[in-house]
Structures are given as C-alpha cells and as structure tokens.
PDB file of N, CA, C and O in Angstrom:
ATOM      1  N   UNK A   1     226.031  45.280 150.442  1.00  0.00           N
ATOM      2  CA  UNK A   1     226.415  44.416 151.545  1.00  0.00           C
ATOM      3  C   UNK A   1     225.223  43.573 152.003  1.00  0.00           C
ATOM      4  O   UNK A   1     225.325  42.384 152.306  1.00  0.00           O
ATOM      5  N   UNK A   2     224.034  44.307 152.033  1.00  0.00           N
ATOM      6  CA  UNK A   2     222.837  43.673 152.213  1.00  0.00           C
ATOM      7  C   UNK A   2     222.686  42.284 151.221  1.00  0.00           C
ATOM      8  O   UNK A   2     222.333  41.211 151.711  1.00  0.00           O
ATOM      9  N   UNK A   3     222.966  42.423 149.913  1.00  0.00           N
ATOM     10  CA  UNK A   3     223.021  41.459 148.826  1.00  0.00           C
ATOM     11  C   UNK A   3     222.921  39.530 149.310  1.00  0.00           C
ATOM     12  O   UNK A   3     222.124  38.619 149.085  1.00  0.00           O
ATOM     13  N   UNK A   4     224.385  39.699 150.148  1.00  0.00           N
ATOM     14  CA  UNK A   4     224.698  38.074 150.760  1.00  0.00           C
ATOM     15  C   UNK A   4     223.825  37.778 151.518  1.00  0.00           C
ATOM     16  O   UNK A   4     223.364  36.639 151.461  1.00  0.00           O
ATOM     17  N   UNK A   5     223.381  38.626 152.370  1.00  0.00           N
ATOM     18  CA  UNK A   5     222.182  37.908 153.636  1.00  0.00           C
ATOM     19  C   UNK A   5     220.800  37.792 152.999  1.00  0.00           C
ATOM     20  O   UNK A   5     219.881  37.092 153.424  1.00  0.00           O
ATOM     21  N   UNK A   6     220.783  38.555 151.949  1.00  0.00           N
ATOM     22  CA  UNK A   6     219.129  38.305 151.644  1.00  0.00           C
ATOM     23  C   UNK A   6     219.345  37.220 150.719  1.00  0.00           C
ATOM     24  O   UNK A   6     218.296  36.697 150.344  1.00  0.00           O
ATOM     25  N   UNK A   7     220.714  36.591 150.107  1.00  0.00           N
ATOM     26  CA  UNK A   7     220.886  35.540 148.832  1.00  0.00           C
ATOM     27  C   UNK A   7     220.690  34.241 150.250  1.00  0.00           C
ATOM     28  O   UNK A   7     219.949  33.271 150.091  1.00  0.00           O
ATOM     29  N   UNK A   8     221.179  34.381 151.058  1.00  0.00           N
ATOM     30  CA  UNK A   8     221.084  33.420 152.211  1.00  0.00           C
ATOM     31  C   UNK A   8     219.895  33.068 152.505  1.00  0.00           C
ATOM     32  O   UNK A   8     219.408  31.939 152.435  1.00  0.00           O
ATOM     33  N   UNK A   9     219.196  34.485 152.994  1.00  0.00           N
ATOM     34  CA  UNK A   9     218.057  33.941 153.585  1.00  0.00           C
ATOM     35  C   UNK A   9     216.796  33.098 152.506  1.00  0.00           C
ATOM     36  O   UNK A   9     216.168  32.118 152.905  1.00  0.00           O
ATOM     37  N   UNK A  10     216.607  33.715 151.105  1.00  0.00           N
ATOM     38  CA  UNK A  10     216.187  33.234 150.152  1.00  0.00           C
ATOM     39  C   UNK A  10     216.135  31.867 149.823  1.00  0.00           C
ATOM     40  O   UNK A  10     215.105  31.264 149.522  1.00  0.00           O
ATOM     41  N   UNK A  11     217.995  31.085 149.926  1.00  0.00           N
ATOM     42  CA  UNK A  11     218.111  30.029 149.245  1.00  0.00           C
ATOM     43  C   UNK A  11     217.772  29.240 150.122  1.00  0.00           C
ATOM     44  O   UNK A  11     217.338  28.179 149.674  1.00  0.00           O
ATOM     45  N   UNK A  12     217.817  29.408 152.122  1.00  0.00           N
ATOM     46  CA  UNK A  12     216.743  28.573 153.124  1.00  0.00           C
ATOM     47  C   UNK A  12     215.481  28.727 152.998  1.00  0.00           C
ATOM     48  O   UNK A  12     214.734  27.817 153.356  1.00  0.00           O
ATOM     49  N   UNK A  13     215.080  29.667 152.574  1.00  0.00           N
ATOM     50  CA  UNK A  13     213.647  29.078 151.920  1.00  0.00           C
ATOM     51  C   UNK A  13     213.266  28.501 150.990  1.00  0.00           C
ATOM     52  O   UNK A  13     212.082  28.244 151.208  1.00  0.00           O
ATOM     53  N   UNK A  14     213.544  28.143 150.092  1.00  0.00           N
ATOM     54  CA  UNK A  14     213.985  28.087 148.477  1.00  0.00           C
ATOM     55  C   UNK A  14     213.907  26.189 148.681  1.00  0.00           C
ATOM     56  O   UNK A  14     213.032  25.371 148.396  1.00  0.00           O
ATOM     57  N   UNK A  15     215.312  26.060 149.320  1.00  0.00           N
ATOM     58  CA  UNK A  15     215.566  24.596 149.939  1.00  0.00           C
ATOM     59  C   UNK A  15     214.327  23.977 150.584  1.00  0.00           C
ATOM     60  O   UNK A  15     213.836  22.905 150.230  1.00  0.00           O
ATOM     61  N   UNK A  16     213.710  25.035 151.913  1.00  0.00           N
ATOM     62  CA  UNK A  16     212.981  24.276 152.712  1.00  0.00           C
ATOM     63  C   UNK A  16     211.581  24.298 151.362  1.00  0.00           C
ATOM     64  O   UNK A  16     210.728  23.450 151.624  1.00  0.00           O
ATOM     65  N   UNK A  17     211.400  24.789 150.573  1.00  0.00           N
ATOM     66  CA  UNK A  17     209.825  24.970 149.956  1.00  0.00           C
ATOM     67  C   UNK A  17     210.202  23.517 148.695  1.00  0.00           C
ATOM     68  O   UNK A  17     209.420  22.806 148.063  1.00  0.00           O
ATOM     69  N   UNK A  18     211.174  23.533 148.723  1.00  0.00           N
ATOM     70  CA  UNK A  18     211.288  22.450 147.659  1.00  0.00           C
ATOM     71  C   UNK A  18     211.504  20.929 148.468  1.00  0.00           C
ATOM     72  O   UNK A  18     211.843  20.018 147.713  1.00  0.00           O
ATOM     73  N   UNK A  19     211.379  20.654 149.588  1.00  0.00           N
ATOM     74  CA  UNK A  19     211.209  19.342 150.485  1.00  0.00           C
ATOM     75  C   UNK A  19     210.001  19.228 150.874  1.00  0.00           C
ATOM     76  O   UNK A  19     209.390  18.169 150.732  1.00  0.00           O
ATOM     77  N   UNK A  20     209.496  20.239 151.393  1.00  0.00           N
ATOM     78  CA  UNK A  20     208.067  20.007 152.095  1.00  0.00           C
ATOM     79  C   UNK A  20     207.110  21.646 151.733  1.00  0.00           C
ATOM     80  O   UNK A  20     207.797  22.506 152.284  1.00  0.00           O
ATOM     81  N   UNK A  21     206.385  22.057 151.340  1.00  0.00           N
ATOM     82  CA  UNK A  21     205.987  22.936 151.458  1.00  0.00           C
ATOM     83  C   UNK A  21     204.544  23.508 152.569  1.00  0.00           C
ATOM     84  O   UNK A  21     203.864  24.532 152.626  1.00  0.00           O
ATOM     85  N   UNK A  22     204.588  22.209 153.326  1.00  0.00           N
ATOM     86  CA  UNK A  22     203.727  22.728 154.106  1.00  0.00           C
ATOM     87  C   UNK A  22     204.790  23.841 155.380  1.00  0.00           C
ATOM     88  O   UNK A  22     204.356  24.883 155.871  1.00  0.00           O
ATOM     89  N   UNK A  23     205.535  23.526 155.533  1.00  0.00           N
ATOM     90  CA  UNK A  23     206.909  24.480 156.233  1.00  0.00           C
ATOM     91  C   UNK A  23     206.948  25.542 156.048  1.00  0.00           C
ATOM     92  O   UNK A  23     207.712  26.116 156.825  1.00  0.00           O
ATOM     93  N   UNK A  24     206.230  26.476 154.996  1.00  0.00           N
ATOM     94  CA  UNK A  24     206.530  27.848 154.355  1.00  0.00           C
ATOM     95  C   UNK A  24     207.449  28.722 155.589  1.00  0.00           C
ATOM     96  O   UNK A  24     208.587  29.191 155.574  1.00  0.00           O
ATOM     97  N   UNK A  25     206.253  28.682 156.750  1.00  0.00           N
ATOM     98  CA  UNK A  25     206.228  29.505 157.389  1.00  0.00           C
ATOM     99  C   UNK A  25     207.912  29.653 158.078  1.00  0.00           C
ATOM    100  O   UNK A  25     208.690  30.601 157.976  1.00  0.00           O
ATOM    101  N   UNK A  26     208.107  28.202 158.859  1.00  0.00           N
ATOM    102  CA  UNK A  26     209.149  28.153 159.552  1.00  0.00           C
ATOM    103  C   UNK A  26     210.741  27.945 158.505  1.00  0.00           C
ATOM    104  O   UNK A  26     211.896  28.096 158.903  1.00  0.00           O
ATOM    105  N   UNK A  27     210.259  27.549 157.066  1.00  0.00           N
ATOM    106  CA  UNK A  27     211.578  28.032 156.496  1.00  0.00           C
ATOM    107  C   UNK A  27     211.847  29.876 156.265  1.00  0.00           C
ATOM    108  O   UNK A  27     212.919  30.467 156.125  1.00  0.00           O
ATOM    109  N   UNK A  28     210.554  30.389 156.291  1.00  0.00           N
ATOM    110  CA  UNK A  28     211.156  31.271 155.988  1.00  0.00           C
ATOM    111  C   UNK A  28     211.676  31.909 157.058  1.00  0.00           C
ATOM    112  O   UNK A  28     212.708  32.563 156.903  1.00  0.00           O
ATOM    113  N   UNK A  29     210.956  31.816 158.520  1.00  0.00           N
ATOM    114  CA  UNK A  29     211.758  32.693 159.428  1.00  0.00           C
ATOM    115  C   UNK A  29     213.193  31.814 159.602  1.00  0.00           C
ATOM    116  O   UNK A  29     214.088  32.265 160.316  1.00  0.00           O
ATOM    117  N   UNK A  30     213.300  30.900 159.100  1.00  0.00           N
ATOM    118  CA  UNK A  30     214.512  30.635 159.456  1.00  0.00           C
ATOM    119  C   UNK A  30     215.624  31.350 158.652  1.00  0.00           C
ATOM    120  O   UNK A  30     216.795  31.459 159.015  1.00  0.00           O
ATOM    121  N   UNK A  31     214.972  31.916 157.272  1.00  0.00           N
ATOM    122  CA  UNK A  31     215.828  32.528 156.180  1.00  0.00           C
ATOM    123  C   UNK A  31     216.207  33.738 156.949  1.00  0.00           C
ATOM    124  O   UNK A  31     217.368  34.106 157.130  1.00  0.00           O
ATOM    125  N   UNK A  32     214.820  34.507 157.519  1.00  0.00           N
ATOM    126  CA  UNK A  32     215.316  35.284 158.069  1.00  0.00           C
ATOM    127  C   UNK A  32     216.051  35.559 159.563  1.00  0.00           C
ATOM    128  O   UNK A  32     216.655  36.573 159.912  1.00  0.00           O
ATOM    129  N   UNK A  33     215.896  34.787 160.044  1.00  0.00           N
ATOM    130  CA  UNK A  33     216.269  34.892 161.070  1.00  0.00           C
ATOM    131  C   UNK A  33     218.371  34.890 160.885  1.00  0.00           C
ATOM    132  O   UNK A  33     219.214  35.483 161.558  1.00  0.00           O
ATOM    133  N   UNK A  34     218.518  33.958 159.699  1.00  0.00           N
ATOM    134  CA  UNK A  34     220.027  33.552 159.432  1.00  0.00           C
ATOM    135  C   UNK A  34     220.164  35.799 158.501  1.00  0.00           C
ATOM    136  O   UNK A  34     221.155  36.529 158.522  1.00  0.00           O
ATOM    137  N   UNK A  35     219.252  36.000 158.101  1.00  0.00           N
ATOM    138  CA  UNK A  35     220.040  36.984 157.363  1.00  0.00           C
ATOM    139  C   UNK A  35     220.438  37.978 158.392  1.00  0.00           C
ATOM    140  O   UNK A  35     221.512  38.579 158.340  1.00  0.00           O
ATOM    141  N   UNK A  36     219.468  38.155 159.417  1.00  0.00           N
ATOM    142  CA  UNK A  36     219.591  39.298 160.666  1.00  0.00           C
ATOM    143  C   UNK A  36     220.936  38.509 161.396  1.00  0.00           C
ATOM    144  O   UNK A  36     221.482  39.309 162.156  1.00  0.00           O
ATOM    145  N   UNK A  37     221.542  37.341 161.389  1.00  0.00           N
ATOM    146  CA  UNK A  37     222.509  37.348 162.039  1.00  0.00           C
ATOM    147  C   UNK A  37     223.595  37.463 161.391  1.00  0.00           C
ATOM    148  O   UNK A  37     224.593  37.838 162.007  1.00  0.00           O
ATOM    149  N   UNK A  38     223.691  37.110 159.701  1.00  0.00           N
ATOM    150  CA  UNK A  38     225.016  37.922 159.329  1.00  0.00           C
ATOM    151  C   UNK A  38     224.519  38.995 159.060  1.00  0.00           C
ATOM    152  O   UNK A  38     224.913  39.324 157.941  1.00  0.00           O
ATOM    153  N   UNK A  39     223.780  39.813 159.533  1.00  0.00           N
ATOM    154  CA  UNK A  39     224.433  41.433 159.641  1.00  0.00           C
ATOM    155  C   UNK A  39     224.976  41.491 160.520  1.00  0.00           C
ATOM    156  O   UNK A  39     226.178  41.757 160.517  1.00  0.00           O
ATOM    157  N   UNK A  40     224.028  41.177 162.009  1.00  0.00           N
ATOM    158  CA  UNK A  40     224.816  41.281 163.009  1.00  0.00           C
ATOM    159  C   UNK A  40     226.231  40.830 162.820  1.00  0.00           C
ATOM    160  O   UNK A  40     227.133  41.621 163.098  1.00  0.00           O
ATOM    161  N   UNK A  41     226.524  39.572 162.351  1.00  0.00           N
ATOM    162  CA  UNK A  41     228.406  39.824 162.758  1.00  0.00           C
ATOM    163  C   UNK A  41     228.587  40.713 161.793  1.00  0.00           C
ATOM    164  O   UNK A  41     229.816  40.762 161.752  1.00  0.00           O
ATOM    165  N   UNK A  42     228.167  41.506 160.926  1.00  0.00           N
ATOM    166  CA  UNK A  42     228.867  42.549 159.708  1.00  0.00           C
ATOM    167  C   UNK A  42     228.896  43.581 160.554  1.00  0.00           C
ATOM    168  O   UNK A  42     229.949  44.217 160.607  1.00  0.00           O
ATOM    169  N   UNK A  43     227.867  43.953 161.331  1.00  0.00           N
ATOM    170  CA  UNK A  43     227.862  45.098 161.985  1.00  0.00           C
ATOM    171  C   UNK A  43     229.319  44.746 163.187  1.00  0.00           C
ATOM    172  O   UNK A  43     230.370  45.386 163.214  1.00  0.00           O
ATOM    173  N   UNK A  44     229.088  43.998 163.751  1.00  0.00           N
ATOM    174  CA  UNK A  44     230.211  43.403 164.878  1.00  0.00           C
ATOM    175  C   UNK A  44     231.712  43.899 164.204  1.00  0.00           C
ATOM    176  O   UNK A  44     232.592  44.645 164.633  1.00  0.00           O
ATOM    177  N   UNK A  45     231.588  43.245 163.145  1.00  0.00           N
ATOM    178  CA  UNK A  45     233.056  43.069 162.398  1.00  0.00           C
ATOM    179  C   UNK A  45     233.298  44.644 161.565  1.00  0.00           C
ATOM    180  O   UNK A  45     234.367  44.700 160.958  1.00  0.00           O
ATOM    181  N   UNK A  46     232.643  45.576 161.508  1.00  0.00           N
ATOM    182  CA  UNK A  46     232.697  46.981 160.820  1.00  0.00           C
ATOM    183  C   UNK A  46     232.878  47.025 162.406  1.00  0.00           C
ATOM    184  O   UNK A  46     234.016  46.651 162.690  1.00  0.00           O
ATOM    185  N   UNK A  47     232.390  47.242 163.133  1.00  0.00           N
ATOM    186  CA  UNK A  47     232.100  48.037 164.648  1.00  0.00           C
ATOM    187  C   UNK A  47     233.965  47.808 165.158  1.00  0.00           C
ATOM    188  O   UNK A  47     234.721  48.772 165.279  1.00  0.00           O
ATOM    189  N   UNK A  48     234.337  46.546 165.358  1.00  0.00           N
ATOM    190  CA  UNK A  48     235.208  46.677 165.698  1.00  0.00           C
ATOM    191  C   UNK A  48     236.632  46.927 164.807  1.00  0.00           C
ATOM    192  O   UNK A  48     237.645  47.262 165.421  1.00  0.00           O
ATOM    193  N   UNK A  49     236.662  46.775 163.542  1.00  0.00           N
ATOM    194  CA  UNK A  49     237.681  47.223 162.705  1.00  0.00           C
ATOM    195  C   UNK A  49     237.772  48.644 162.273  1.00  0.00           C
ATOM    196  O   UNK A  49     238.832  49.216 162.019  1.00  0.00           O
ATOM    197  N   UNK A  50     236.668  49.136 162.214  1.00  0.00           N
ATOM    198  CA  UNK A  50     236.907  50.253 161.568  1.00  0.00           C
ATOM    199  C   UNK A  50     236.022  51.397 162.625  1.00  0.00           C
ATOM    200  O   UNK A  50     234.871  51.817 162.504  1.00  0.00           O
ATOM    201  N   UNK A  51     236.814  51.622 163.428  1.00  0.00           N
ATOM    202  CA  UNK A  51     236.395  52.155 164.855  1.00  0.00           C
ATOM    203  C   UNK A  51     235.798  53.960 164.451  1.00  0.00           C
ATOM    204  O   UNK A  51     235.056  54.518 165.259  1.00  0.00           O
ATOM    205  N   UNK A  52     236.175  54.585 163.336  1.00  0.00           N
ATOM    206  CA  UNK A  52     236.476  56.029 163.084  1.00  0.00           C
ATOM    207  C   UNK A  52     234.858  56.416 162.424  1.00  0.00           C
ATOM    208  O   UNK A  52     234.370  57.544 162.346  1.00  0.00           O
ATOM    209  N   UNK A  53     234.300  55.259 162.043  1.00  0.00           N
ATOM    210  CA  UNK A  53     233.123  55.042 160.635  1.00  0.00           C
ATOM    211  C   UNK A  53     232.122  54.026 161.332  1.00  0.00           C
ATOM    212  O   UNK A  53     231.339  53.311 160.705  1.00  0.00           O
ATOM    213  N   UNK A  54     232.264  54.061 162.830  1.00  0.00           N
ATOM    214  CA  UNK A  54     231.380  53.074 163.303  1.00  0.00           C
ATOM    215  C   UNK A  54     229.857  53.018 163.390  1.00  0.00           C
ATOM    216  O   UNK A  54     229.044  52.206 162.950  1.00  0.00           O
ATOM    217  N   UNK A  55     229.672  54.670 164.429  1.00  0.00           N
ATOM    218  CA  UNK A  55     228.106  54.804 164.722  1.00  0.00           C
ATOM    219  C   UNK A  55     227.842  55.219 163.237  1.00  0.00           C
ATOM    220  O   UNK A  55     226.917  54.438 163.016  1.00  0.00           O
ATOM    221  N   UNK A  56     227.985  55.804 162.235  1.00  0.00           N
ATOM    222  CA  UNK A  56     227.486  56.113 160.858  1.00  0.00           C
ATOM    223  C   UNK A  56     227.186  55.023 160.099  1.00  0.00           C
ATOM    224  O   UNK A  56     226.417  55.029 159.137  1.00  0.00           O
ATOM    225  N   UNK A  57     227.978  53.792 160.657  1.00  0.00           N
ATOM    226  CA  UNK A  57     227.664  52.257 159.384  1.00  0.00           C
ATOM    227  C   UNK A  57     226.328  51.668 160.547  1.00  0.00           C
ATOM    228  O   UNK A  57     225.274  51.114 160.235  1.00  0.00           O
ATOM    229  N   UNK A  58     226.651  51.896 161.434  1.00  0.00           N
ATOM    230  CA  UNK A  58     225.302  50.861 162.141  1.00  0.00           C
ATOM    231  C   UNK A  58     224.217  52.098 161.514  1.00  0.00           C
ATOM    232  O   UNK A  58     223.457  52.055 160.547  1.00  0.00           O
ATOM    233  N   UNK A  59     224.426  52.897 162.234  1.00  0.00           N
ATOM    234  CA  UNK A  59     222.623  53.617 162.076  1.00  0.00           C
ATOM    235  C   UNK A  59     222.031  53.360 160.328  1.00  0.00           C
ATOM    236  O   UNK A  59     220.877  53.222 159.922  1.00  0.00           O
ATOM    237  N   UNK A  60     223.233  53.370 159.633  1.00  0.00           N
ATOM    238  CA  UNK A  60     222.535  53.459 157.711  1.00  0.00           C
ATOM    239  C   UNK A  60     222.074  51.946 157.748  1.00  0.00           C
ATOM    240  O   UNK A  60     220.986  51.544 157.336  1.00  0.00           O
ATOM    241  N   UNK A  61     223.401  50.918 158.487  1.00  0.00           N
ATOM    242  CA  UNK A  61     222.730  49.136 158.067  1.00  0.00           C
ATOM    243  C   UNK A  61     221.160  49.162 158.335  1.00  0.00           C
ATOM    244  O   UNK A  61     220.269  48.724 157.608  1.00  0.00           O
ATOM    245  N   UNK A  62     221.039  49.914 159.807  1.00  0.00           N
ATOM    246  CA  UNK A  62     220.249  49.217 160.754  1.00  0.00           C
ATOM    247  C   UNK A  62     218.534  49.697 160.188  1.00  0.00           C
ATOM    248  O   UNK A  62     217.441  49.131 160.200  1.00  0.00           O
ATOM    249  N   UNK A  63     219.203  51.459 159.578  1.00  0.00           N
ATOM    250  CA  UNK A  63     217.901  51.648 158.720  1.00  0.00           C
ATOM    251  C   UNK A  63     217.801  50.755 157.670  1.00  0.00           C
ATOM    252  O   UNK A  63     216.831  50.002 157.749  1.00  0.00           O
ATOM    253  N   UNK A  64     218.458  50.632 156.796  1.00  0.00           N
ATOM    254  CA  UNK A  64     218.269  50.245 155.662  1.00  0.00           C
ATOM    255  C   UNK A  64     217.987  48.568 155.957  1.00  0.00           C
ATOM    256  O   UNK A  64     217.430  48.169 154.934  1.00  0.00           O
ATOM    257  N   UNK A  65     218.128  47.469 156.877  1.00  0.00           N
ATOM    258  CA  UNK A  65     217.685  46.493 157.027  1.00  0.00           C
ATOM    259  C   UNK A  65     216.145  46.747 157.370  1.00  0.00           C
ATOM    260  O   UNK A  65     215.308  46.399 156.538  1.00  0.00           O
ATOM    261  N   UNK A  66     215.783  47.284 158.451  1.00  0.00           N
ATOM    262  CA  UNK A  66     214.885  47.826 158.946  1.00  0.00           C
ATOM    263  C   UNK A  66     213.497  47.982 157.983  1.00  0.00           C
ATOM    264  O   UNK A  66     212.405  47.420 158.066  1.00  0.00           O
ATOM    265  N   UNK A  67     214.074  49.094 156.934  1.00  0.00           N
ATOM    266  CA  UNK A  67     212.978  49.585 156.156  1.00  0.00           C
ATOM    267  C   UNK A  67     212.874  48.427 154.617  1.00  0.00           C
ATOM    268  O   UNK A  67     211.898  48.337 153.872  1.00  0.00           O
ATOM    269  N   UNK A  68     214.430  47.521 154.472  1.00  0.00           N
ATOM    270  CA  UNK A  68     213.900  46.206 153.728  1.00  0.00           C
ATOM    271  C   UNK A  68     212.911  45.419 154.574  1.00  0.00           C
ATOM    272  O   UNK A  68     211.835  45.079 154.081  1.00  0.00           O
ATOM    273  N   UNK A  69     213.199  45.147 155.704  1.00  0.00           N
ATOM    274  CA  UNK A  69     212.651  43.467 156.152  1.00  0.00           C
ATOM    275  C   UNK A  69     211.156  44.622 156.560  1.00  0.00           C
ATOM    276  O   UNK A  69     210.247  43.981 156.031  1.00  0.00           O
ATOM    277  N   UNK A  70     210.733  45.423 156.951  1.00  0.00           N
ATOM    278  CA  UNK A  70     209.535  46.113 156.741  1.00  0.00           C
ATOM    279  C   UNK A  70     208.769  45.805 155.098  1.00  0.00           C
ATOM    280  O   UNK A  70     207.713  45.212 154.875  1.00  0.00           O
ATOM    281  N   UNK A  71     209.481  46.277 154.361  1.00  0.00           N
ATOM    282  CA  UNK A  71     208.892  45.505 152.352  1.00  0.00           C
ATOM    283  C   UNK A  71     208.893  44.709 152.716  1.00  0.00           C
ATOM    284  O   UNK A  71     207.805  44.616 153.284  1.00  0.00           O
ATOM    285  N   UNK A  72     209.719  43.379 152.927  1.00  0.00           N
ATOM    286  CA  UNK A  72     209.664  42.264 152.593  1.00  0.00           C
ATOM    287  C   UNK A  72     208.643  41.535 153.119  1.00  0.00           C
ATOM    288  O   UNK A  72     208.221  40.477 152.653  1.00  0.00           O
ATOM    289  N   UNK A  73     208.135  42.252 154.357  1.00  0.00           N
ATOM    290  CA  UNK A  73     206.988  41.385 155.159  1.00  0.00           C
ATOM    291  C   UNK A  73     205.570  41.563 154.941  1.00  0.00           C
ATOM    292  O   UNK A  73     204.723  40.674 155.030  1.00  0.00           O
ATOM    293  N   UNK A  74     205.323  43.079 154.575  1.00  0.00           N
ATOM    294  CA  UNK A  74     204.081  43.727 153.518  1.00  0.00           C
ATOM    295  C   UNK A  74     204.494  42.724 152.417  1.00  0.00           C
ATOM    296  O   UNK A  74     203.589  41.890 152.385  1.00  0.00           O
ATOM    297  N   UNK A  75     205.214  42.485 151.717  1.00  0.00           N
ATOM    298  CA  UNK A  75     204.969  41.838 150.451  1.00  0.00           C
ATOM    299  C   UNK A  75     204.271  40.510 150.469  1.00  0.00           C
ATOM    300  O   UNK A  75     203.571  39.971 149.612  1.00  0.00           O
ATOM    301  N   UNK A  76     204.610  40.152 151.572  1.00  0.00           N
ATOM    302  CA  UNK A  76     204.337  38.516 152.151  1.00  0.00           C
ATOM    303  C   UNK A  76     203.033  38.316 152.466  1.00  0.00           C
ATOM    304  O   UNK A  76     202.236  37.492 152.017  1.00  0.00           O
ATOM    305  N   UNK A  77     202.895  39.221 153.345  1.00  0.00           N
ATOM    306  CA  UNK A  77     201.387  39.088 154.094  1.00  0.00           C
ATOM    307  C   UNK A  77     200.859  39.844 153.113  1.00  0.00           C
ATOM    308  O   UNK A  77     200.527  40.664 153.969  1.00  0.00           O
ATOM    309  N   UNK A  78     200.424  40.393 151.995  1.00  0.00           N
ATOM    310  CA  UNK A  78     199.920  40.891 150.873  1.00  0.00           C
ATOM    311  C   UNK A  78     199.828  39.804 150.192  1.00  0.00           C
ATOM    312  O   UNK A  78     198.667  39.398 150.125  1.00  0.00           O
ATOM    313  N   UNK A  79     200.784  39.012 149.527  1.00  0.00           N
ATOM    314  CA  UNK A  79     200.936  37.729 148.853  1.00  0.00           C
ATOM    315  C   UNK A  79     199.933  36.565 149.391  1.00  0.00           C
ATOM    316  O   UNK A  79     199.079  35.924 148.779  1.00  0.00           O
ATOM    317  N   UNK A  80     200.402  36.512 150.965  1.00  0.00           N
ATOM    318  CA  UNK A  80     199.794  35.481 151.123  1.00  0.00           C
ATOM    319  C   UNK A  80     198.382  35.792 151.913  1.00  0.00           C
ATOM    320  O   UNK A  80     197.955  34.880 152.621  1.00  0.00           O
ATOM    321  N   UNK A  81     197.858  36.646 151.862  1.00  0.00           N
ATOM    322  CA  UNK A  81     196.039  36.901 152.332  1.00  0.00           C
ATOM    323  C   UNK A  81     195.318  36.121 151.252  1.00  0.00           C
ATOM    324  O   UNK A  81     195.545  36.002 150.048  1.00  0.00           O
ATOM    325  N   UNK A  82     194.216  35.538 152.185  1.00  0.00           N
ATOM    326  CA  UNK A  82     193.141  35.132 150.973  1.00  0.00           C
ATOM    327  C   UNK A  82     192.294  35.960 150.519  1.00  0.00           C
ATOM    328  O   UNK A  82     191.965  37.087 150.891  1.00  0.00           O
ATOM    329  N   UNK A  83     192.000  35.370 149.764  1.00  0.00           N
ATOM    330  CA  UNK A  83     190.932  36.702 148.367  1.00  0.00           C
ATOM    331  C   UNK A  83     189.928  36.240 148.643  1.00  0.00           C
ATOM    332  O   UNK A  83     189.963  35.023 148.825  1.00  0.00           O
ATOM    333  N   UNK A  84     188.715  36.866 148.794  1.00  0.00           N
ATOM    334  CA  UNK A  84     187.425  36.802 149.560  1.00  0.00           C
ATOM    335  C   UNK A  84     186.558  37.055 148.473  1.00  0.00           C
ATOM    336  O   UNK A  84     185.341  37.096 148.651  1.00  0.00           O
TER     337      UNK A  84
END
C-alpha cells in the first residue's frame, strides 16, 4: 500500500530535478510531503470503512511509514554530505 505514495512522491521529485535542479531540496519535500498525505486519506479511508481492523491498520501504517521515511532521510543526508 505504501508502493503508490512513495511512486508519487518520487515522480515530484523526479519532475522538479529535471526543470531546475537547483530546487532539490523543495521538490523533494514536496514529494514528501504529497506521500504523508495519501496515507493520511488511506488511513482516513481504512479508519472509517473498515471500523473492526482499525487501531491495528493505523499503528502497522504509522510504524512502517515512520521507520521508511526514517531510511529514506539517513539515505539522503548520507548521500548528500560533503566528503572532506
């Protein structure tokens, strides 16, 4: 489920690095910022349809976003430090 928001947030960066690349920064929070909000409505839209399986789907999304966008940001700021 995670799959669509991180293909989202990717291809706004992807877009913004191929117009201007001095932008890195602000395309990418914009990637991310769009992937944390379709979870949120995924979480919204599980929360209210499927009322029986609710607190068990938020707490696994919320880790499992959590401990991705944690990698994803070590990878970044690893990537992008200068070498001395």
């Amino acid at each position: 489920m995670a799959f669509f928001p991180t293909l989202l947030a990717y291809s706004i960066t992807y877009m913004g690095l191929d117009k201007d690349t001095s932008r890195f920064v602000g395309f990418l929070l914009t990637g991310m910022l769009g992937k944390m909000l379709v979870g949120v409505l995924a979480i919204i839209l599980v929360a209210l349809r499927f009322r029986e399986v609710r607190n068990e789907f938020v707490v696994a999304y919320l880790i499992g976003y959590f401990v991705f966008s944690a990698f994803e940001v070590y990878g970044l700021i690893r990537k992008l430090r200068p070498n001395f």
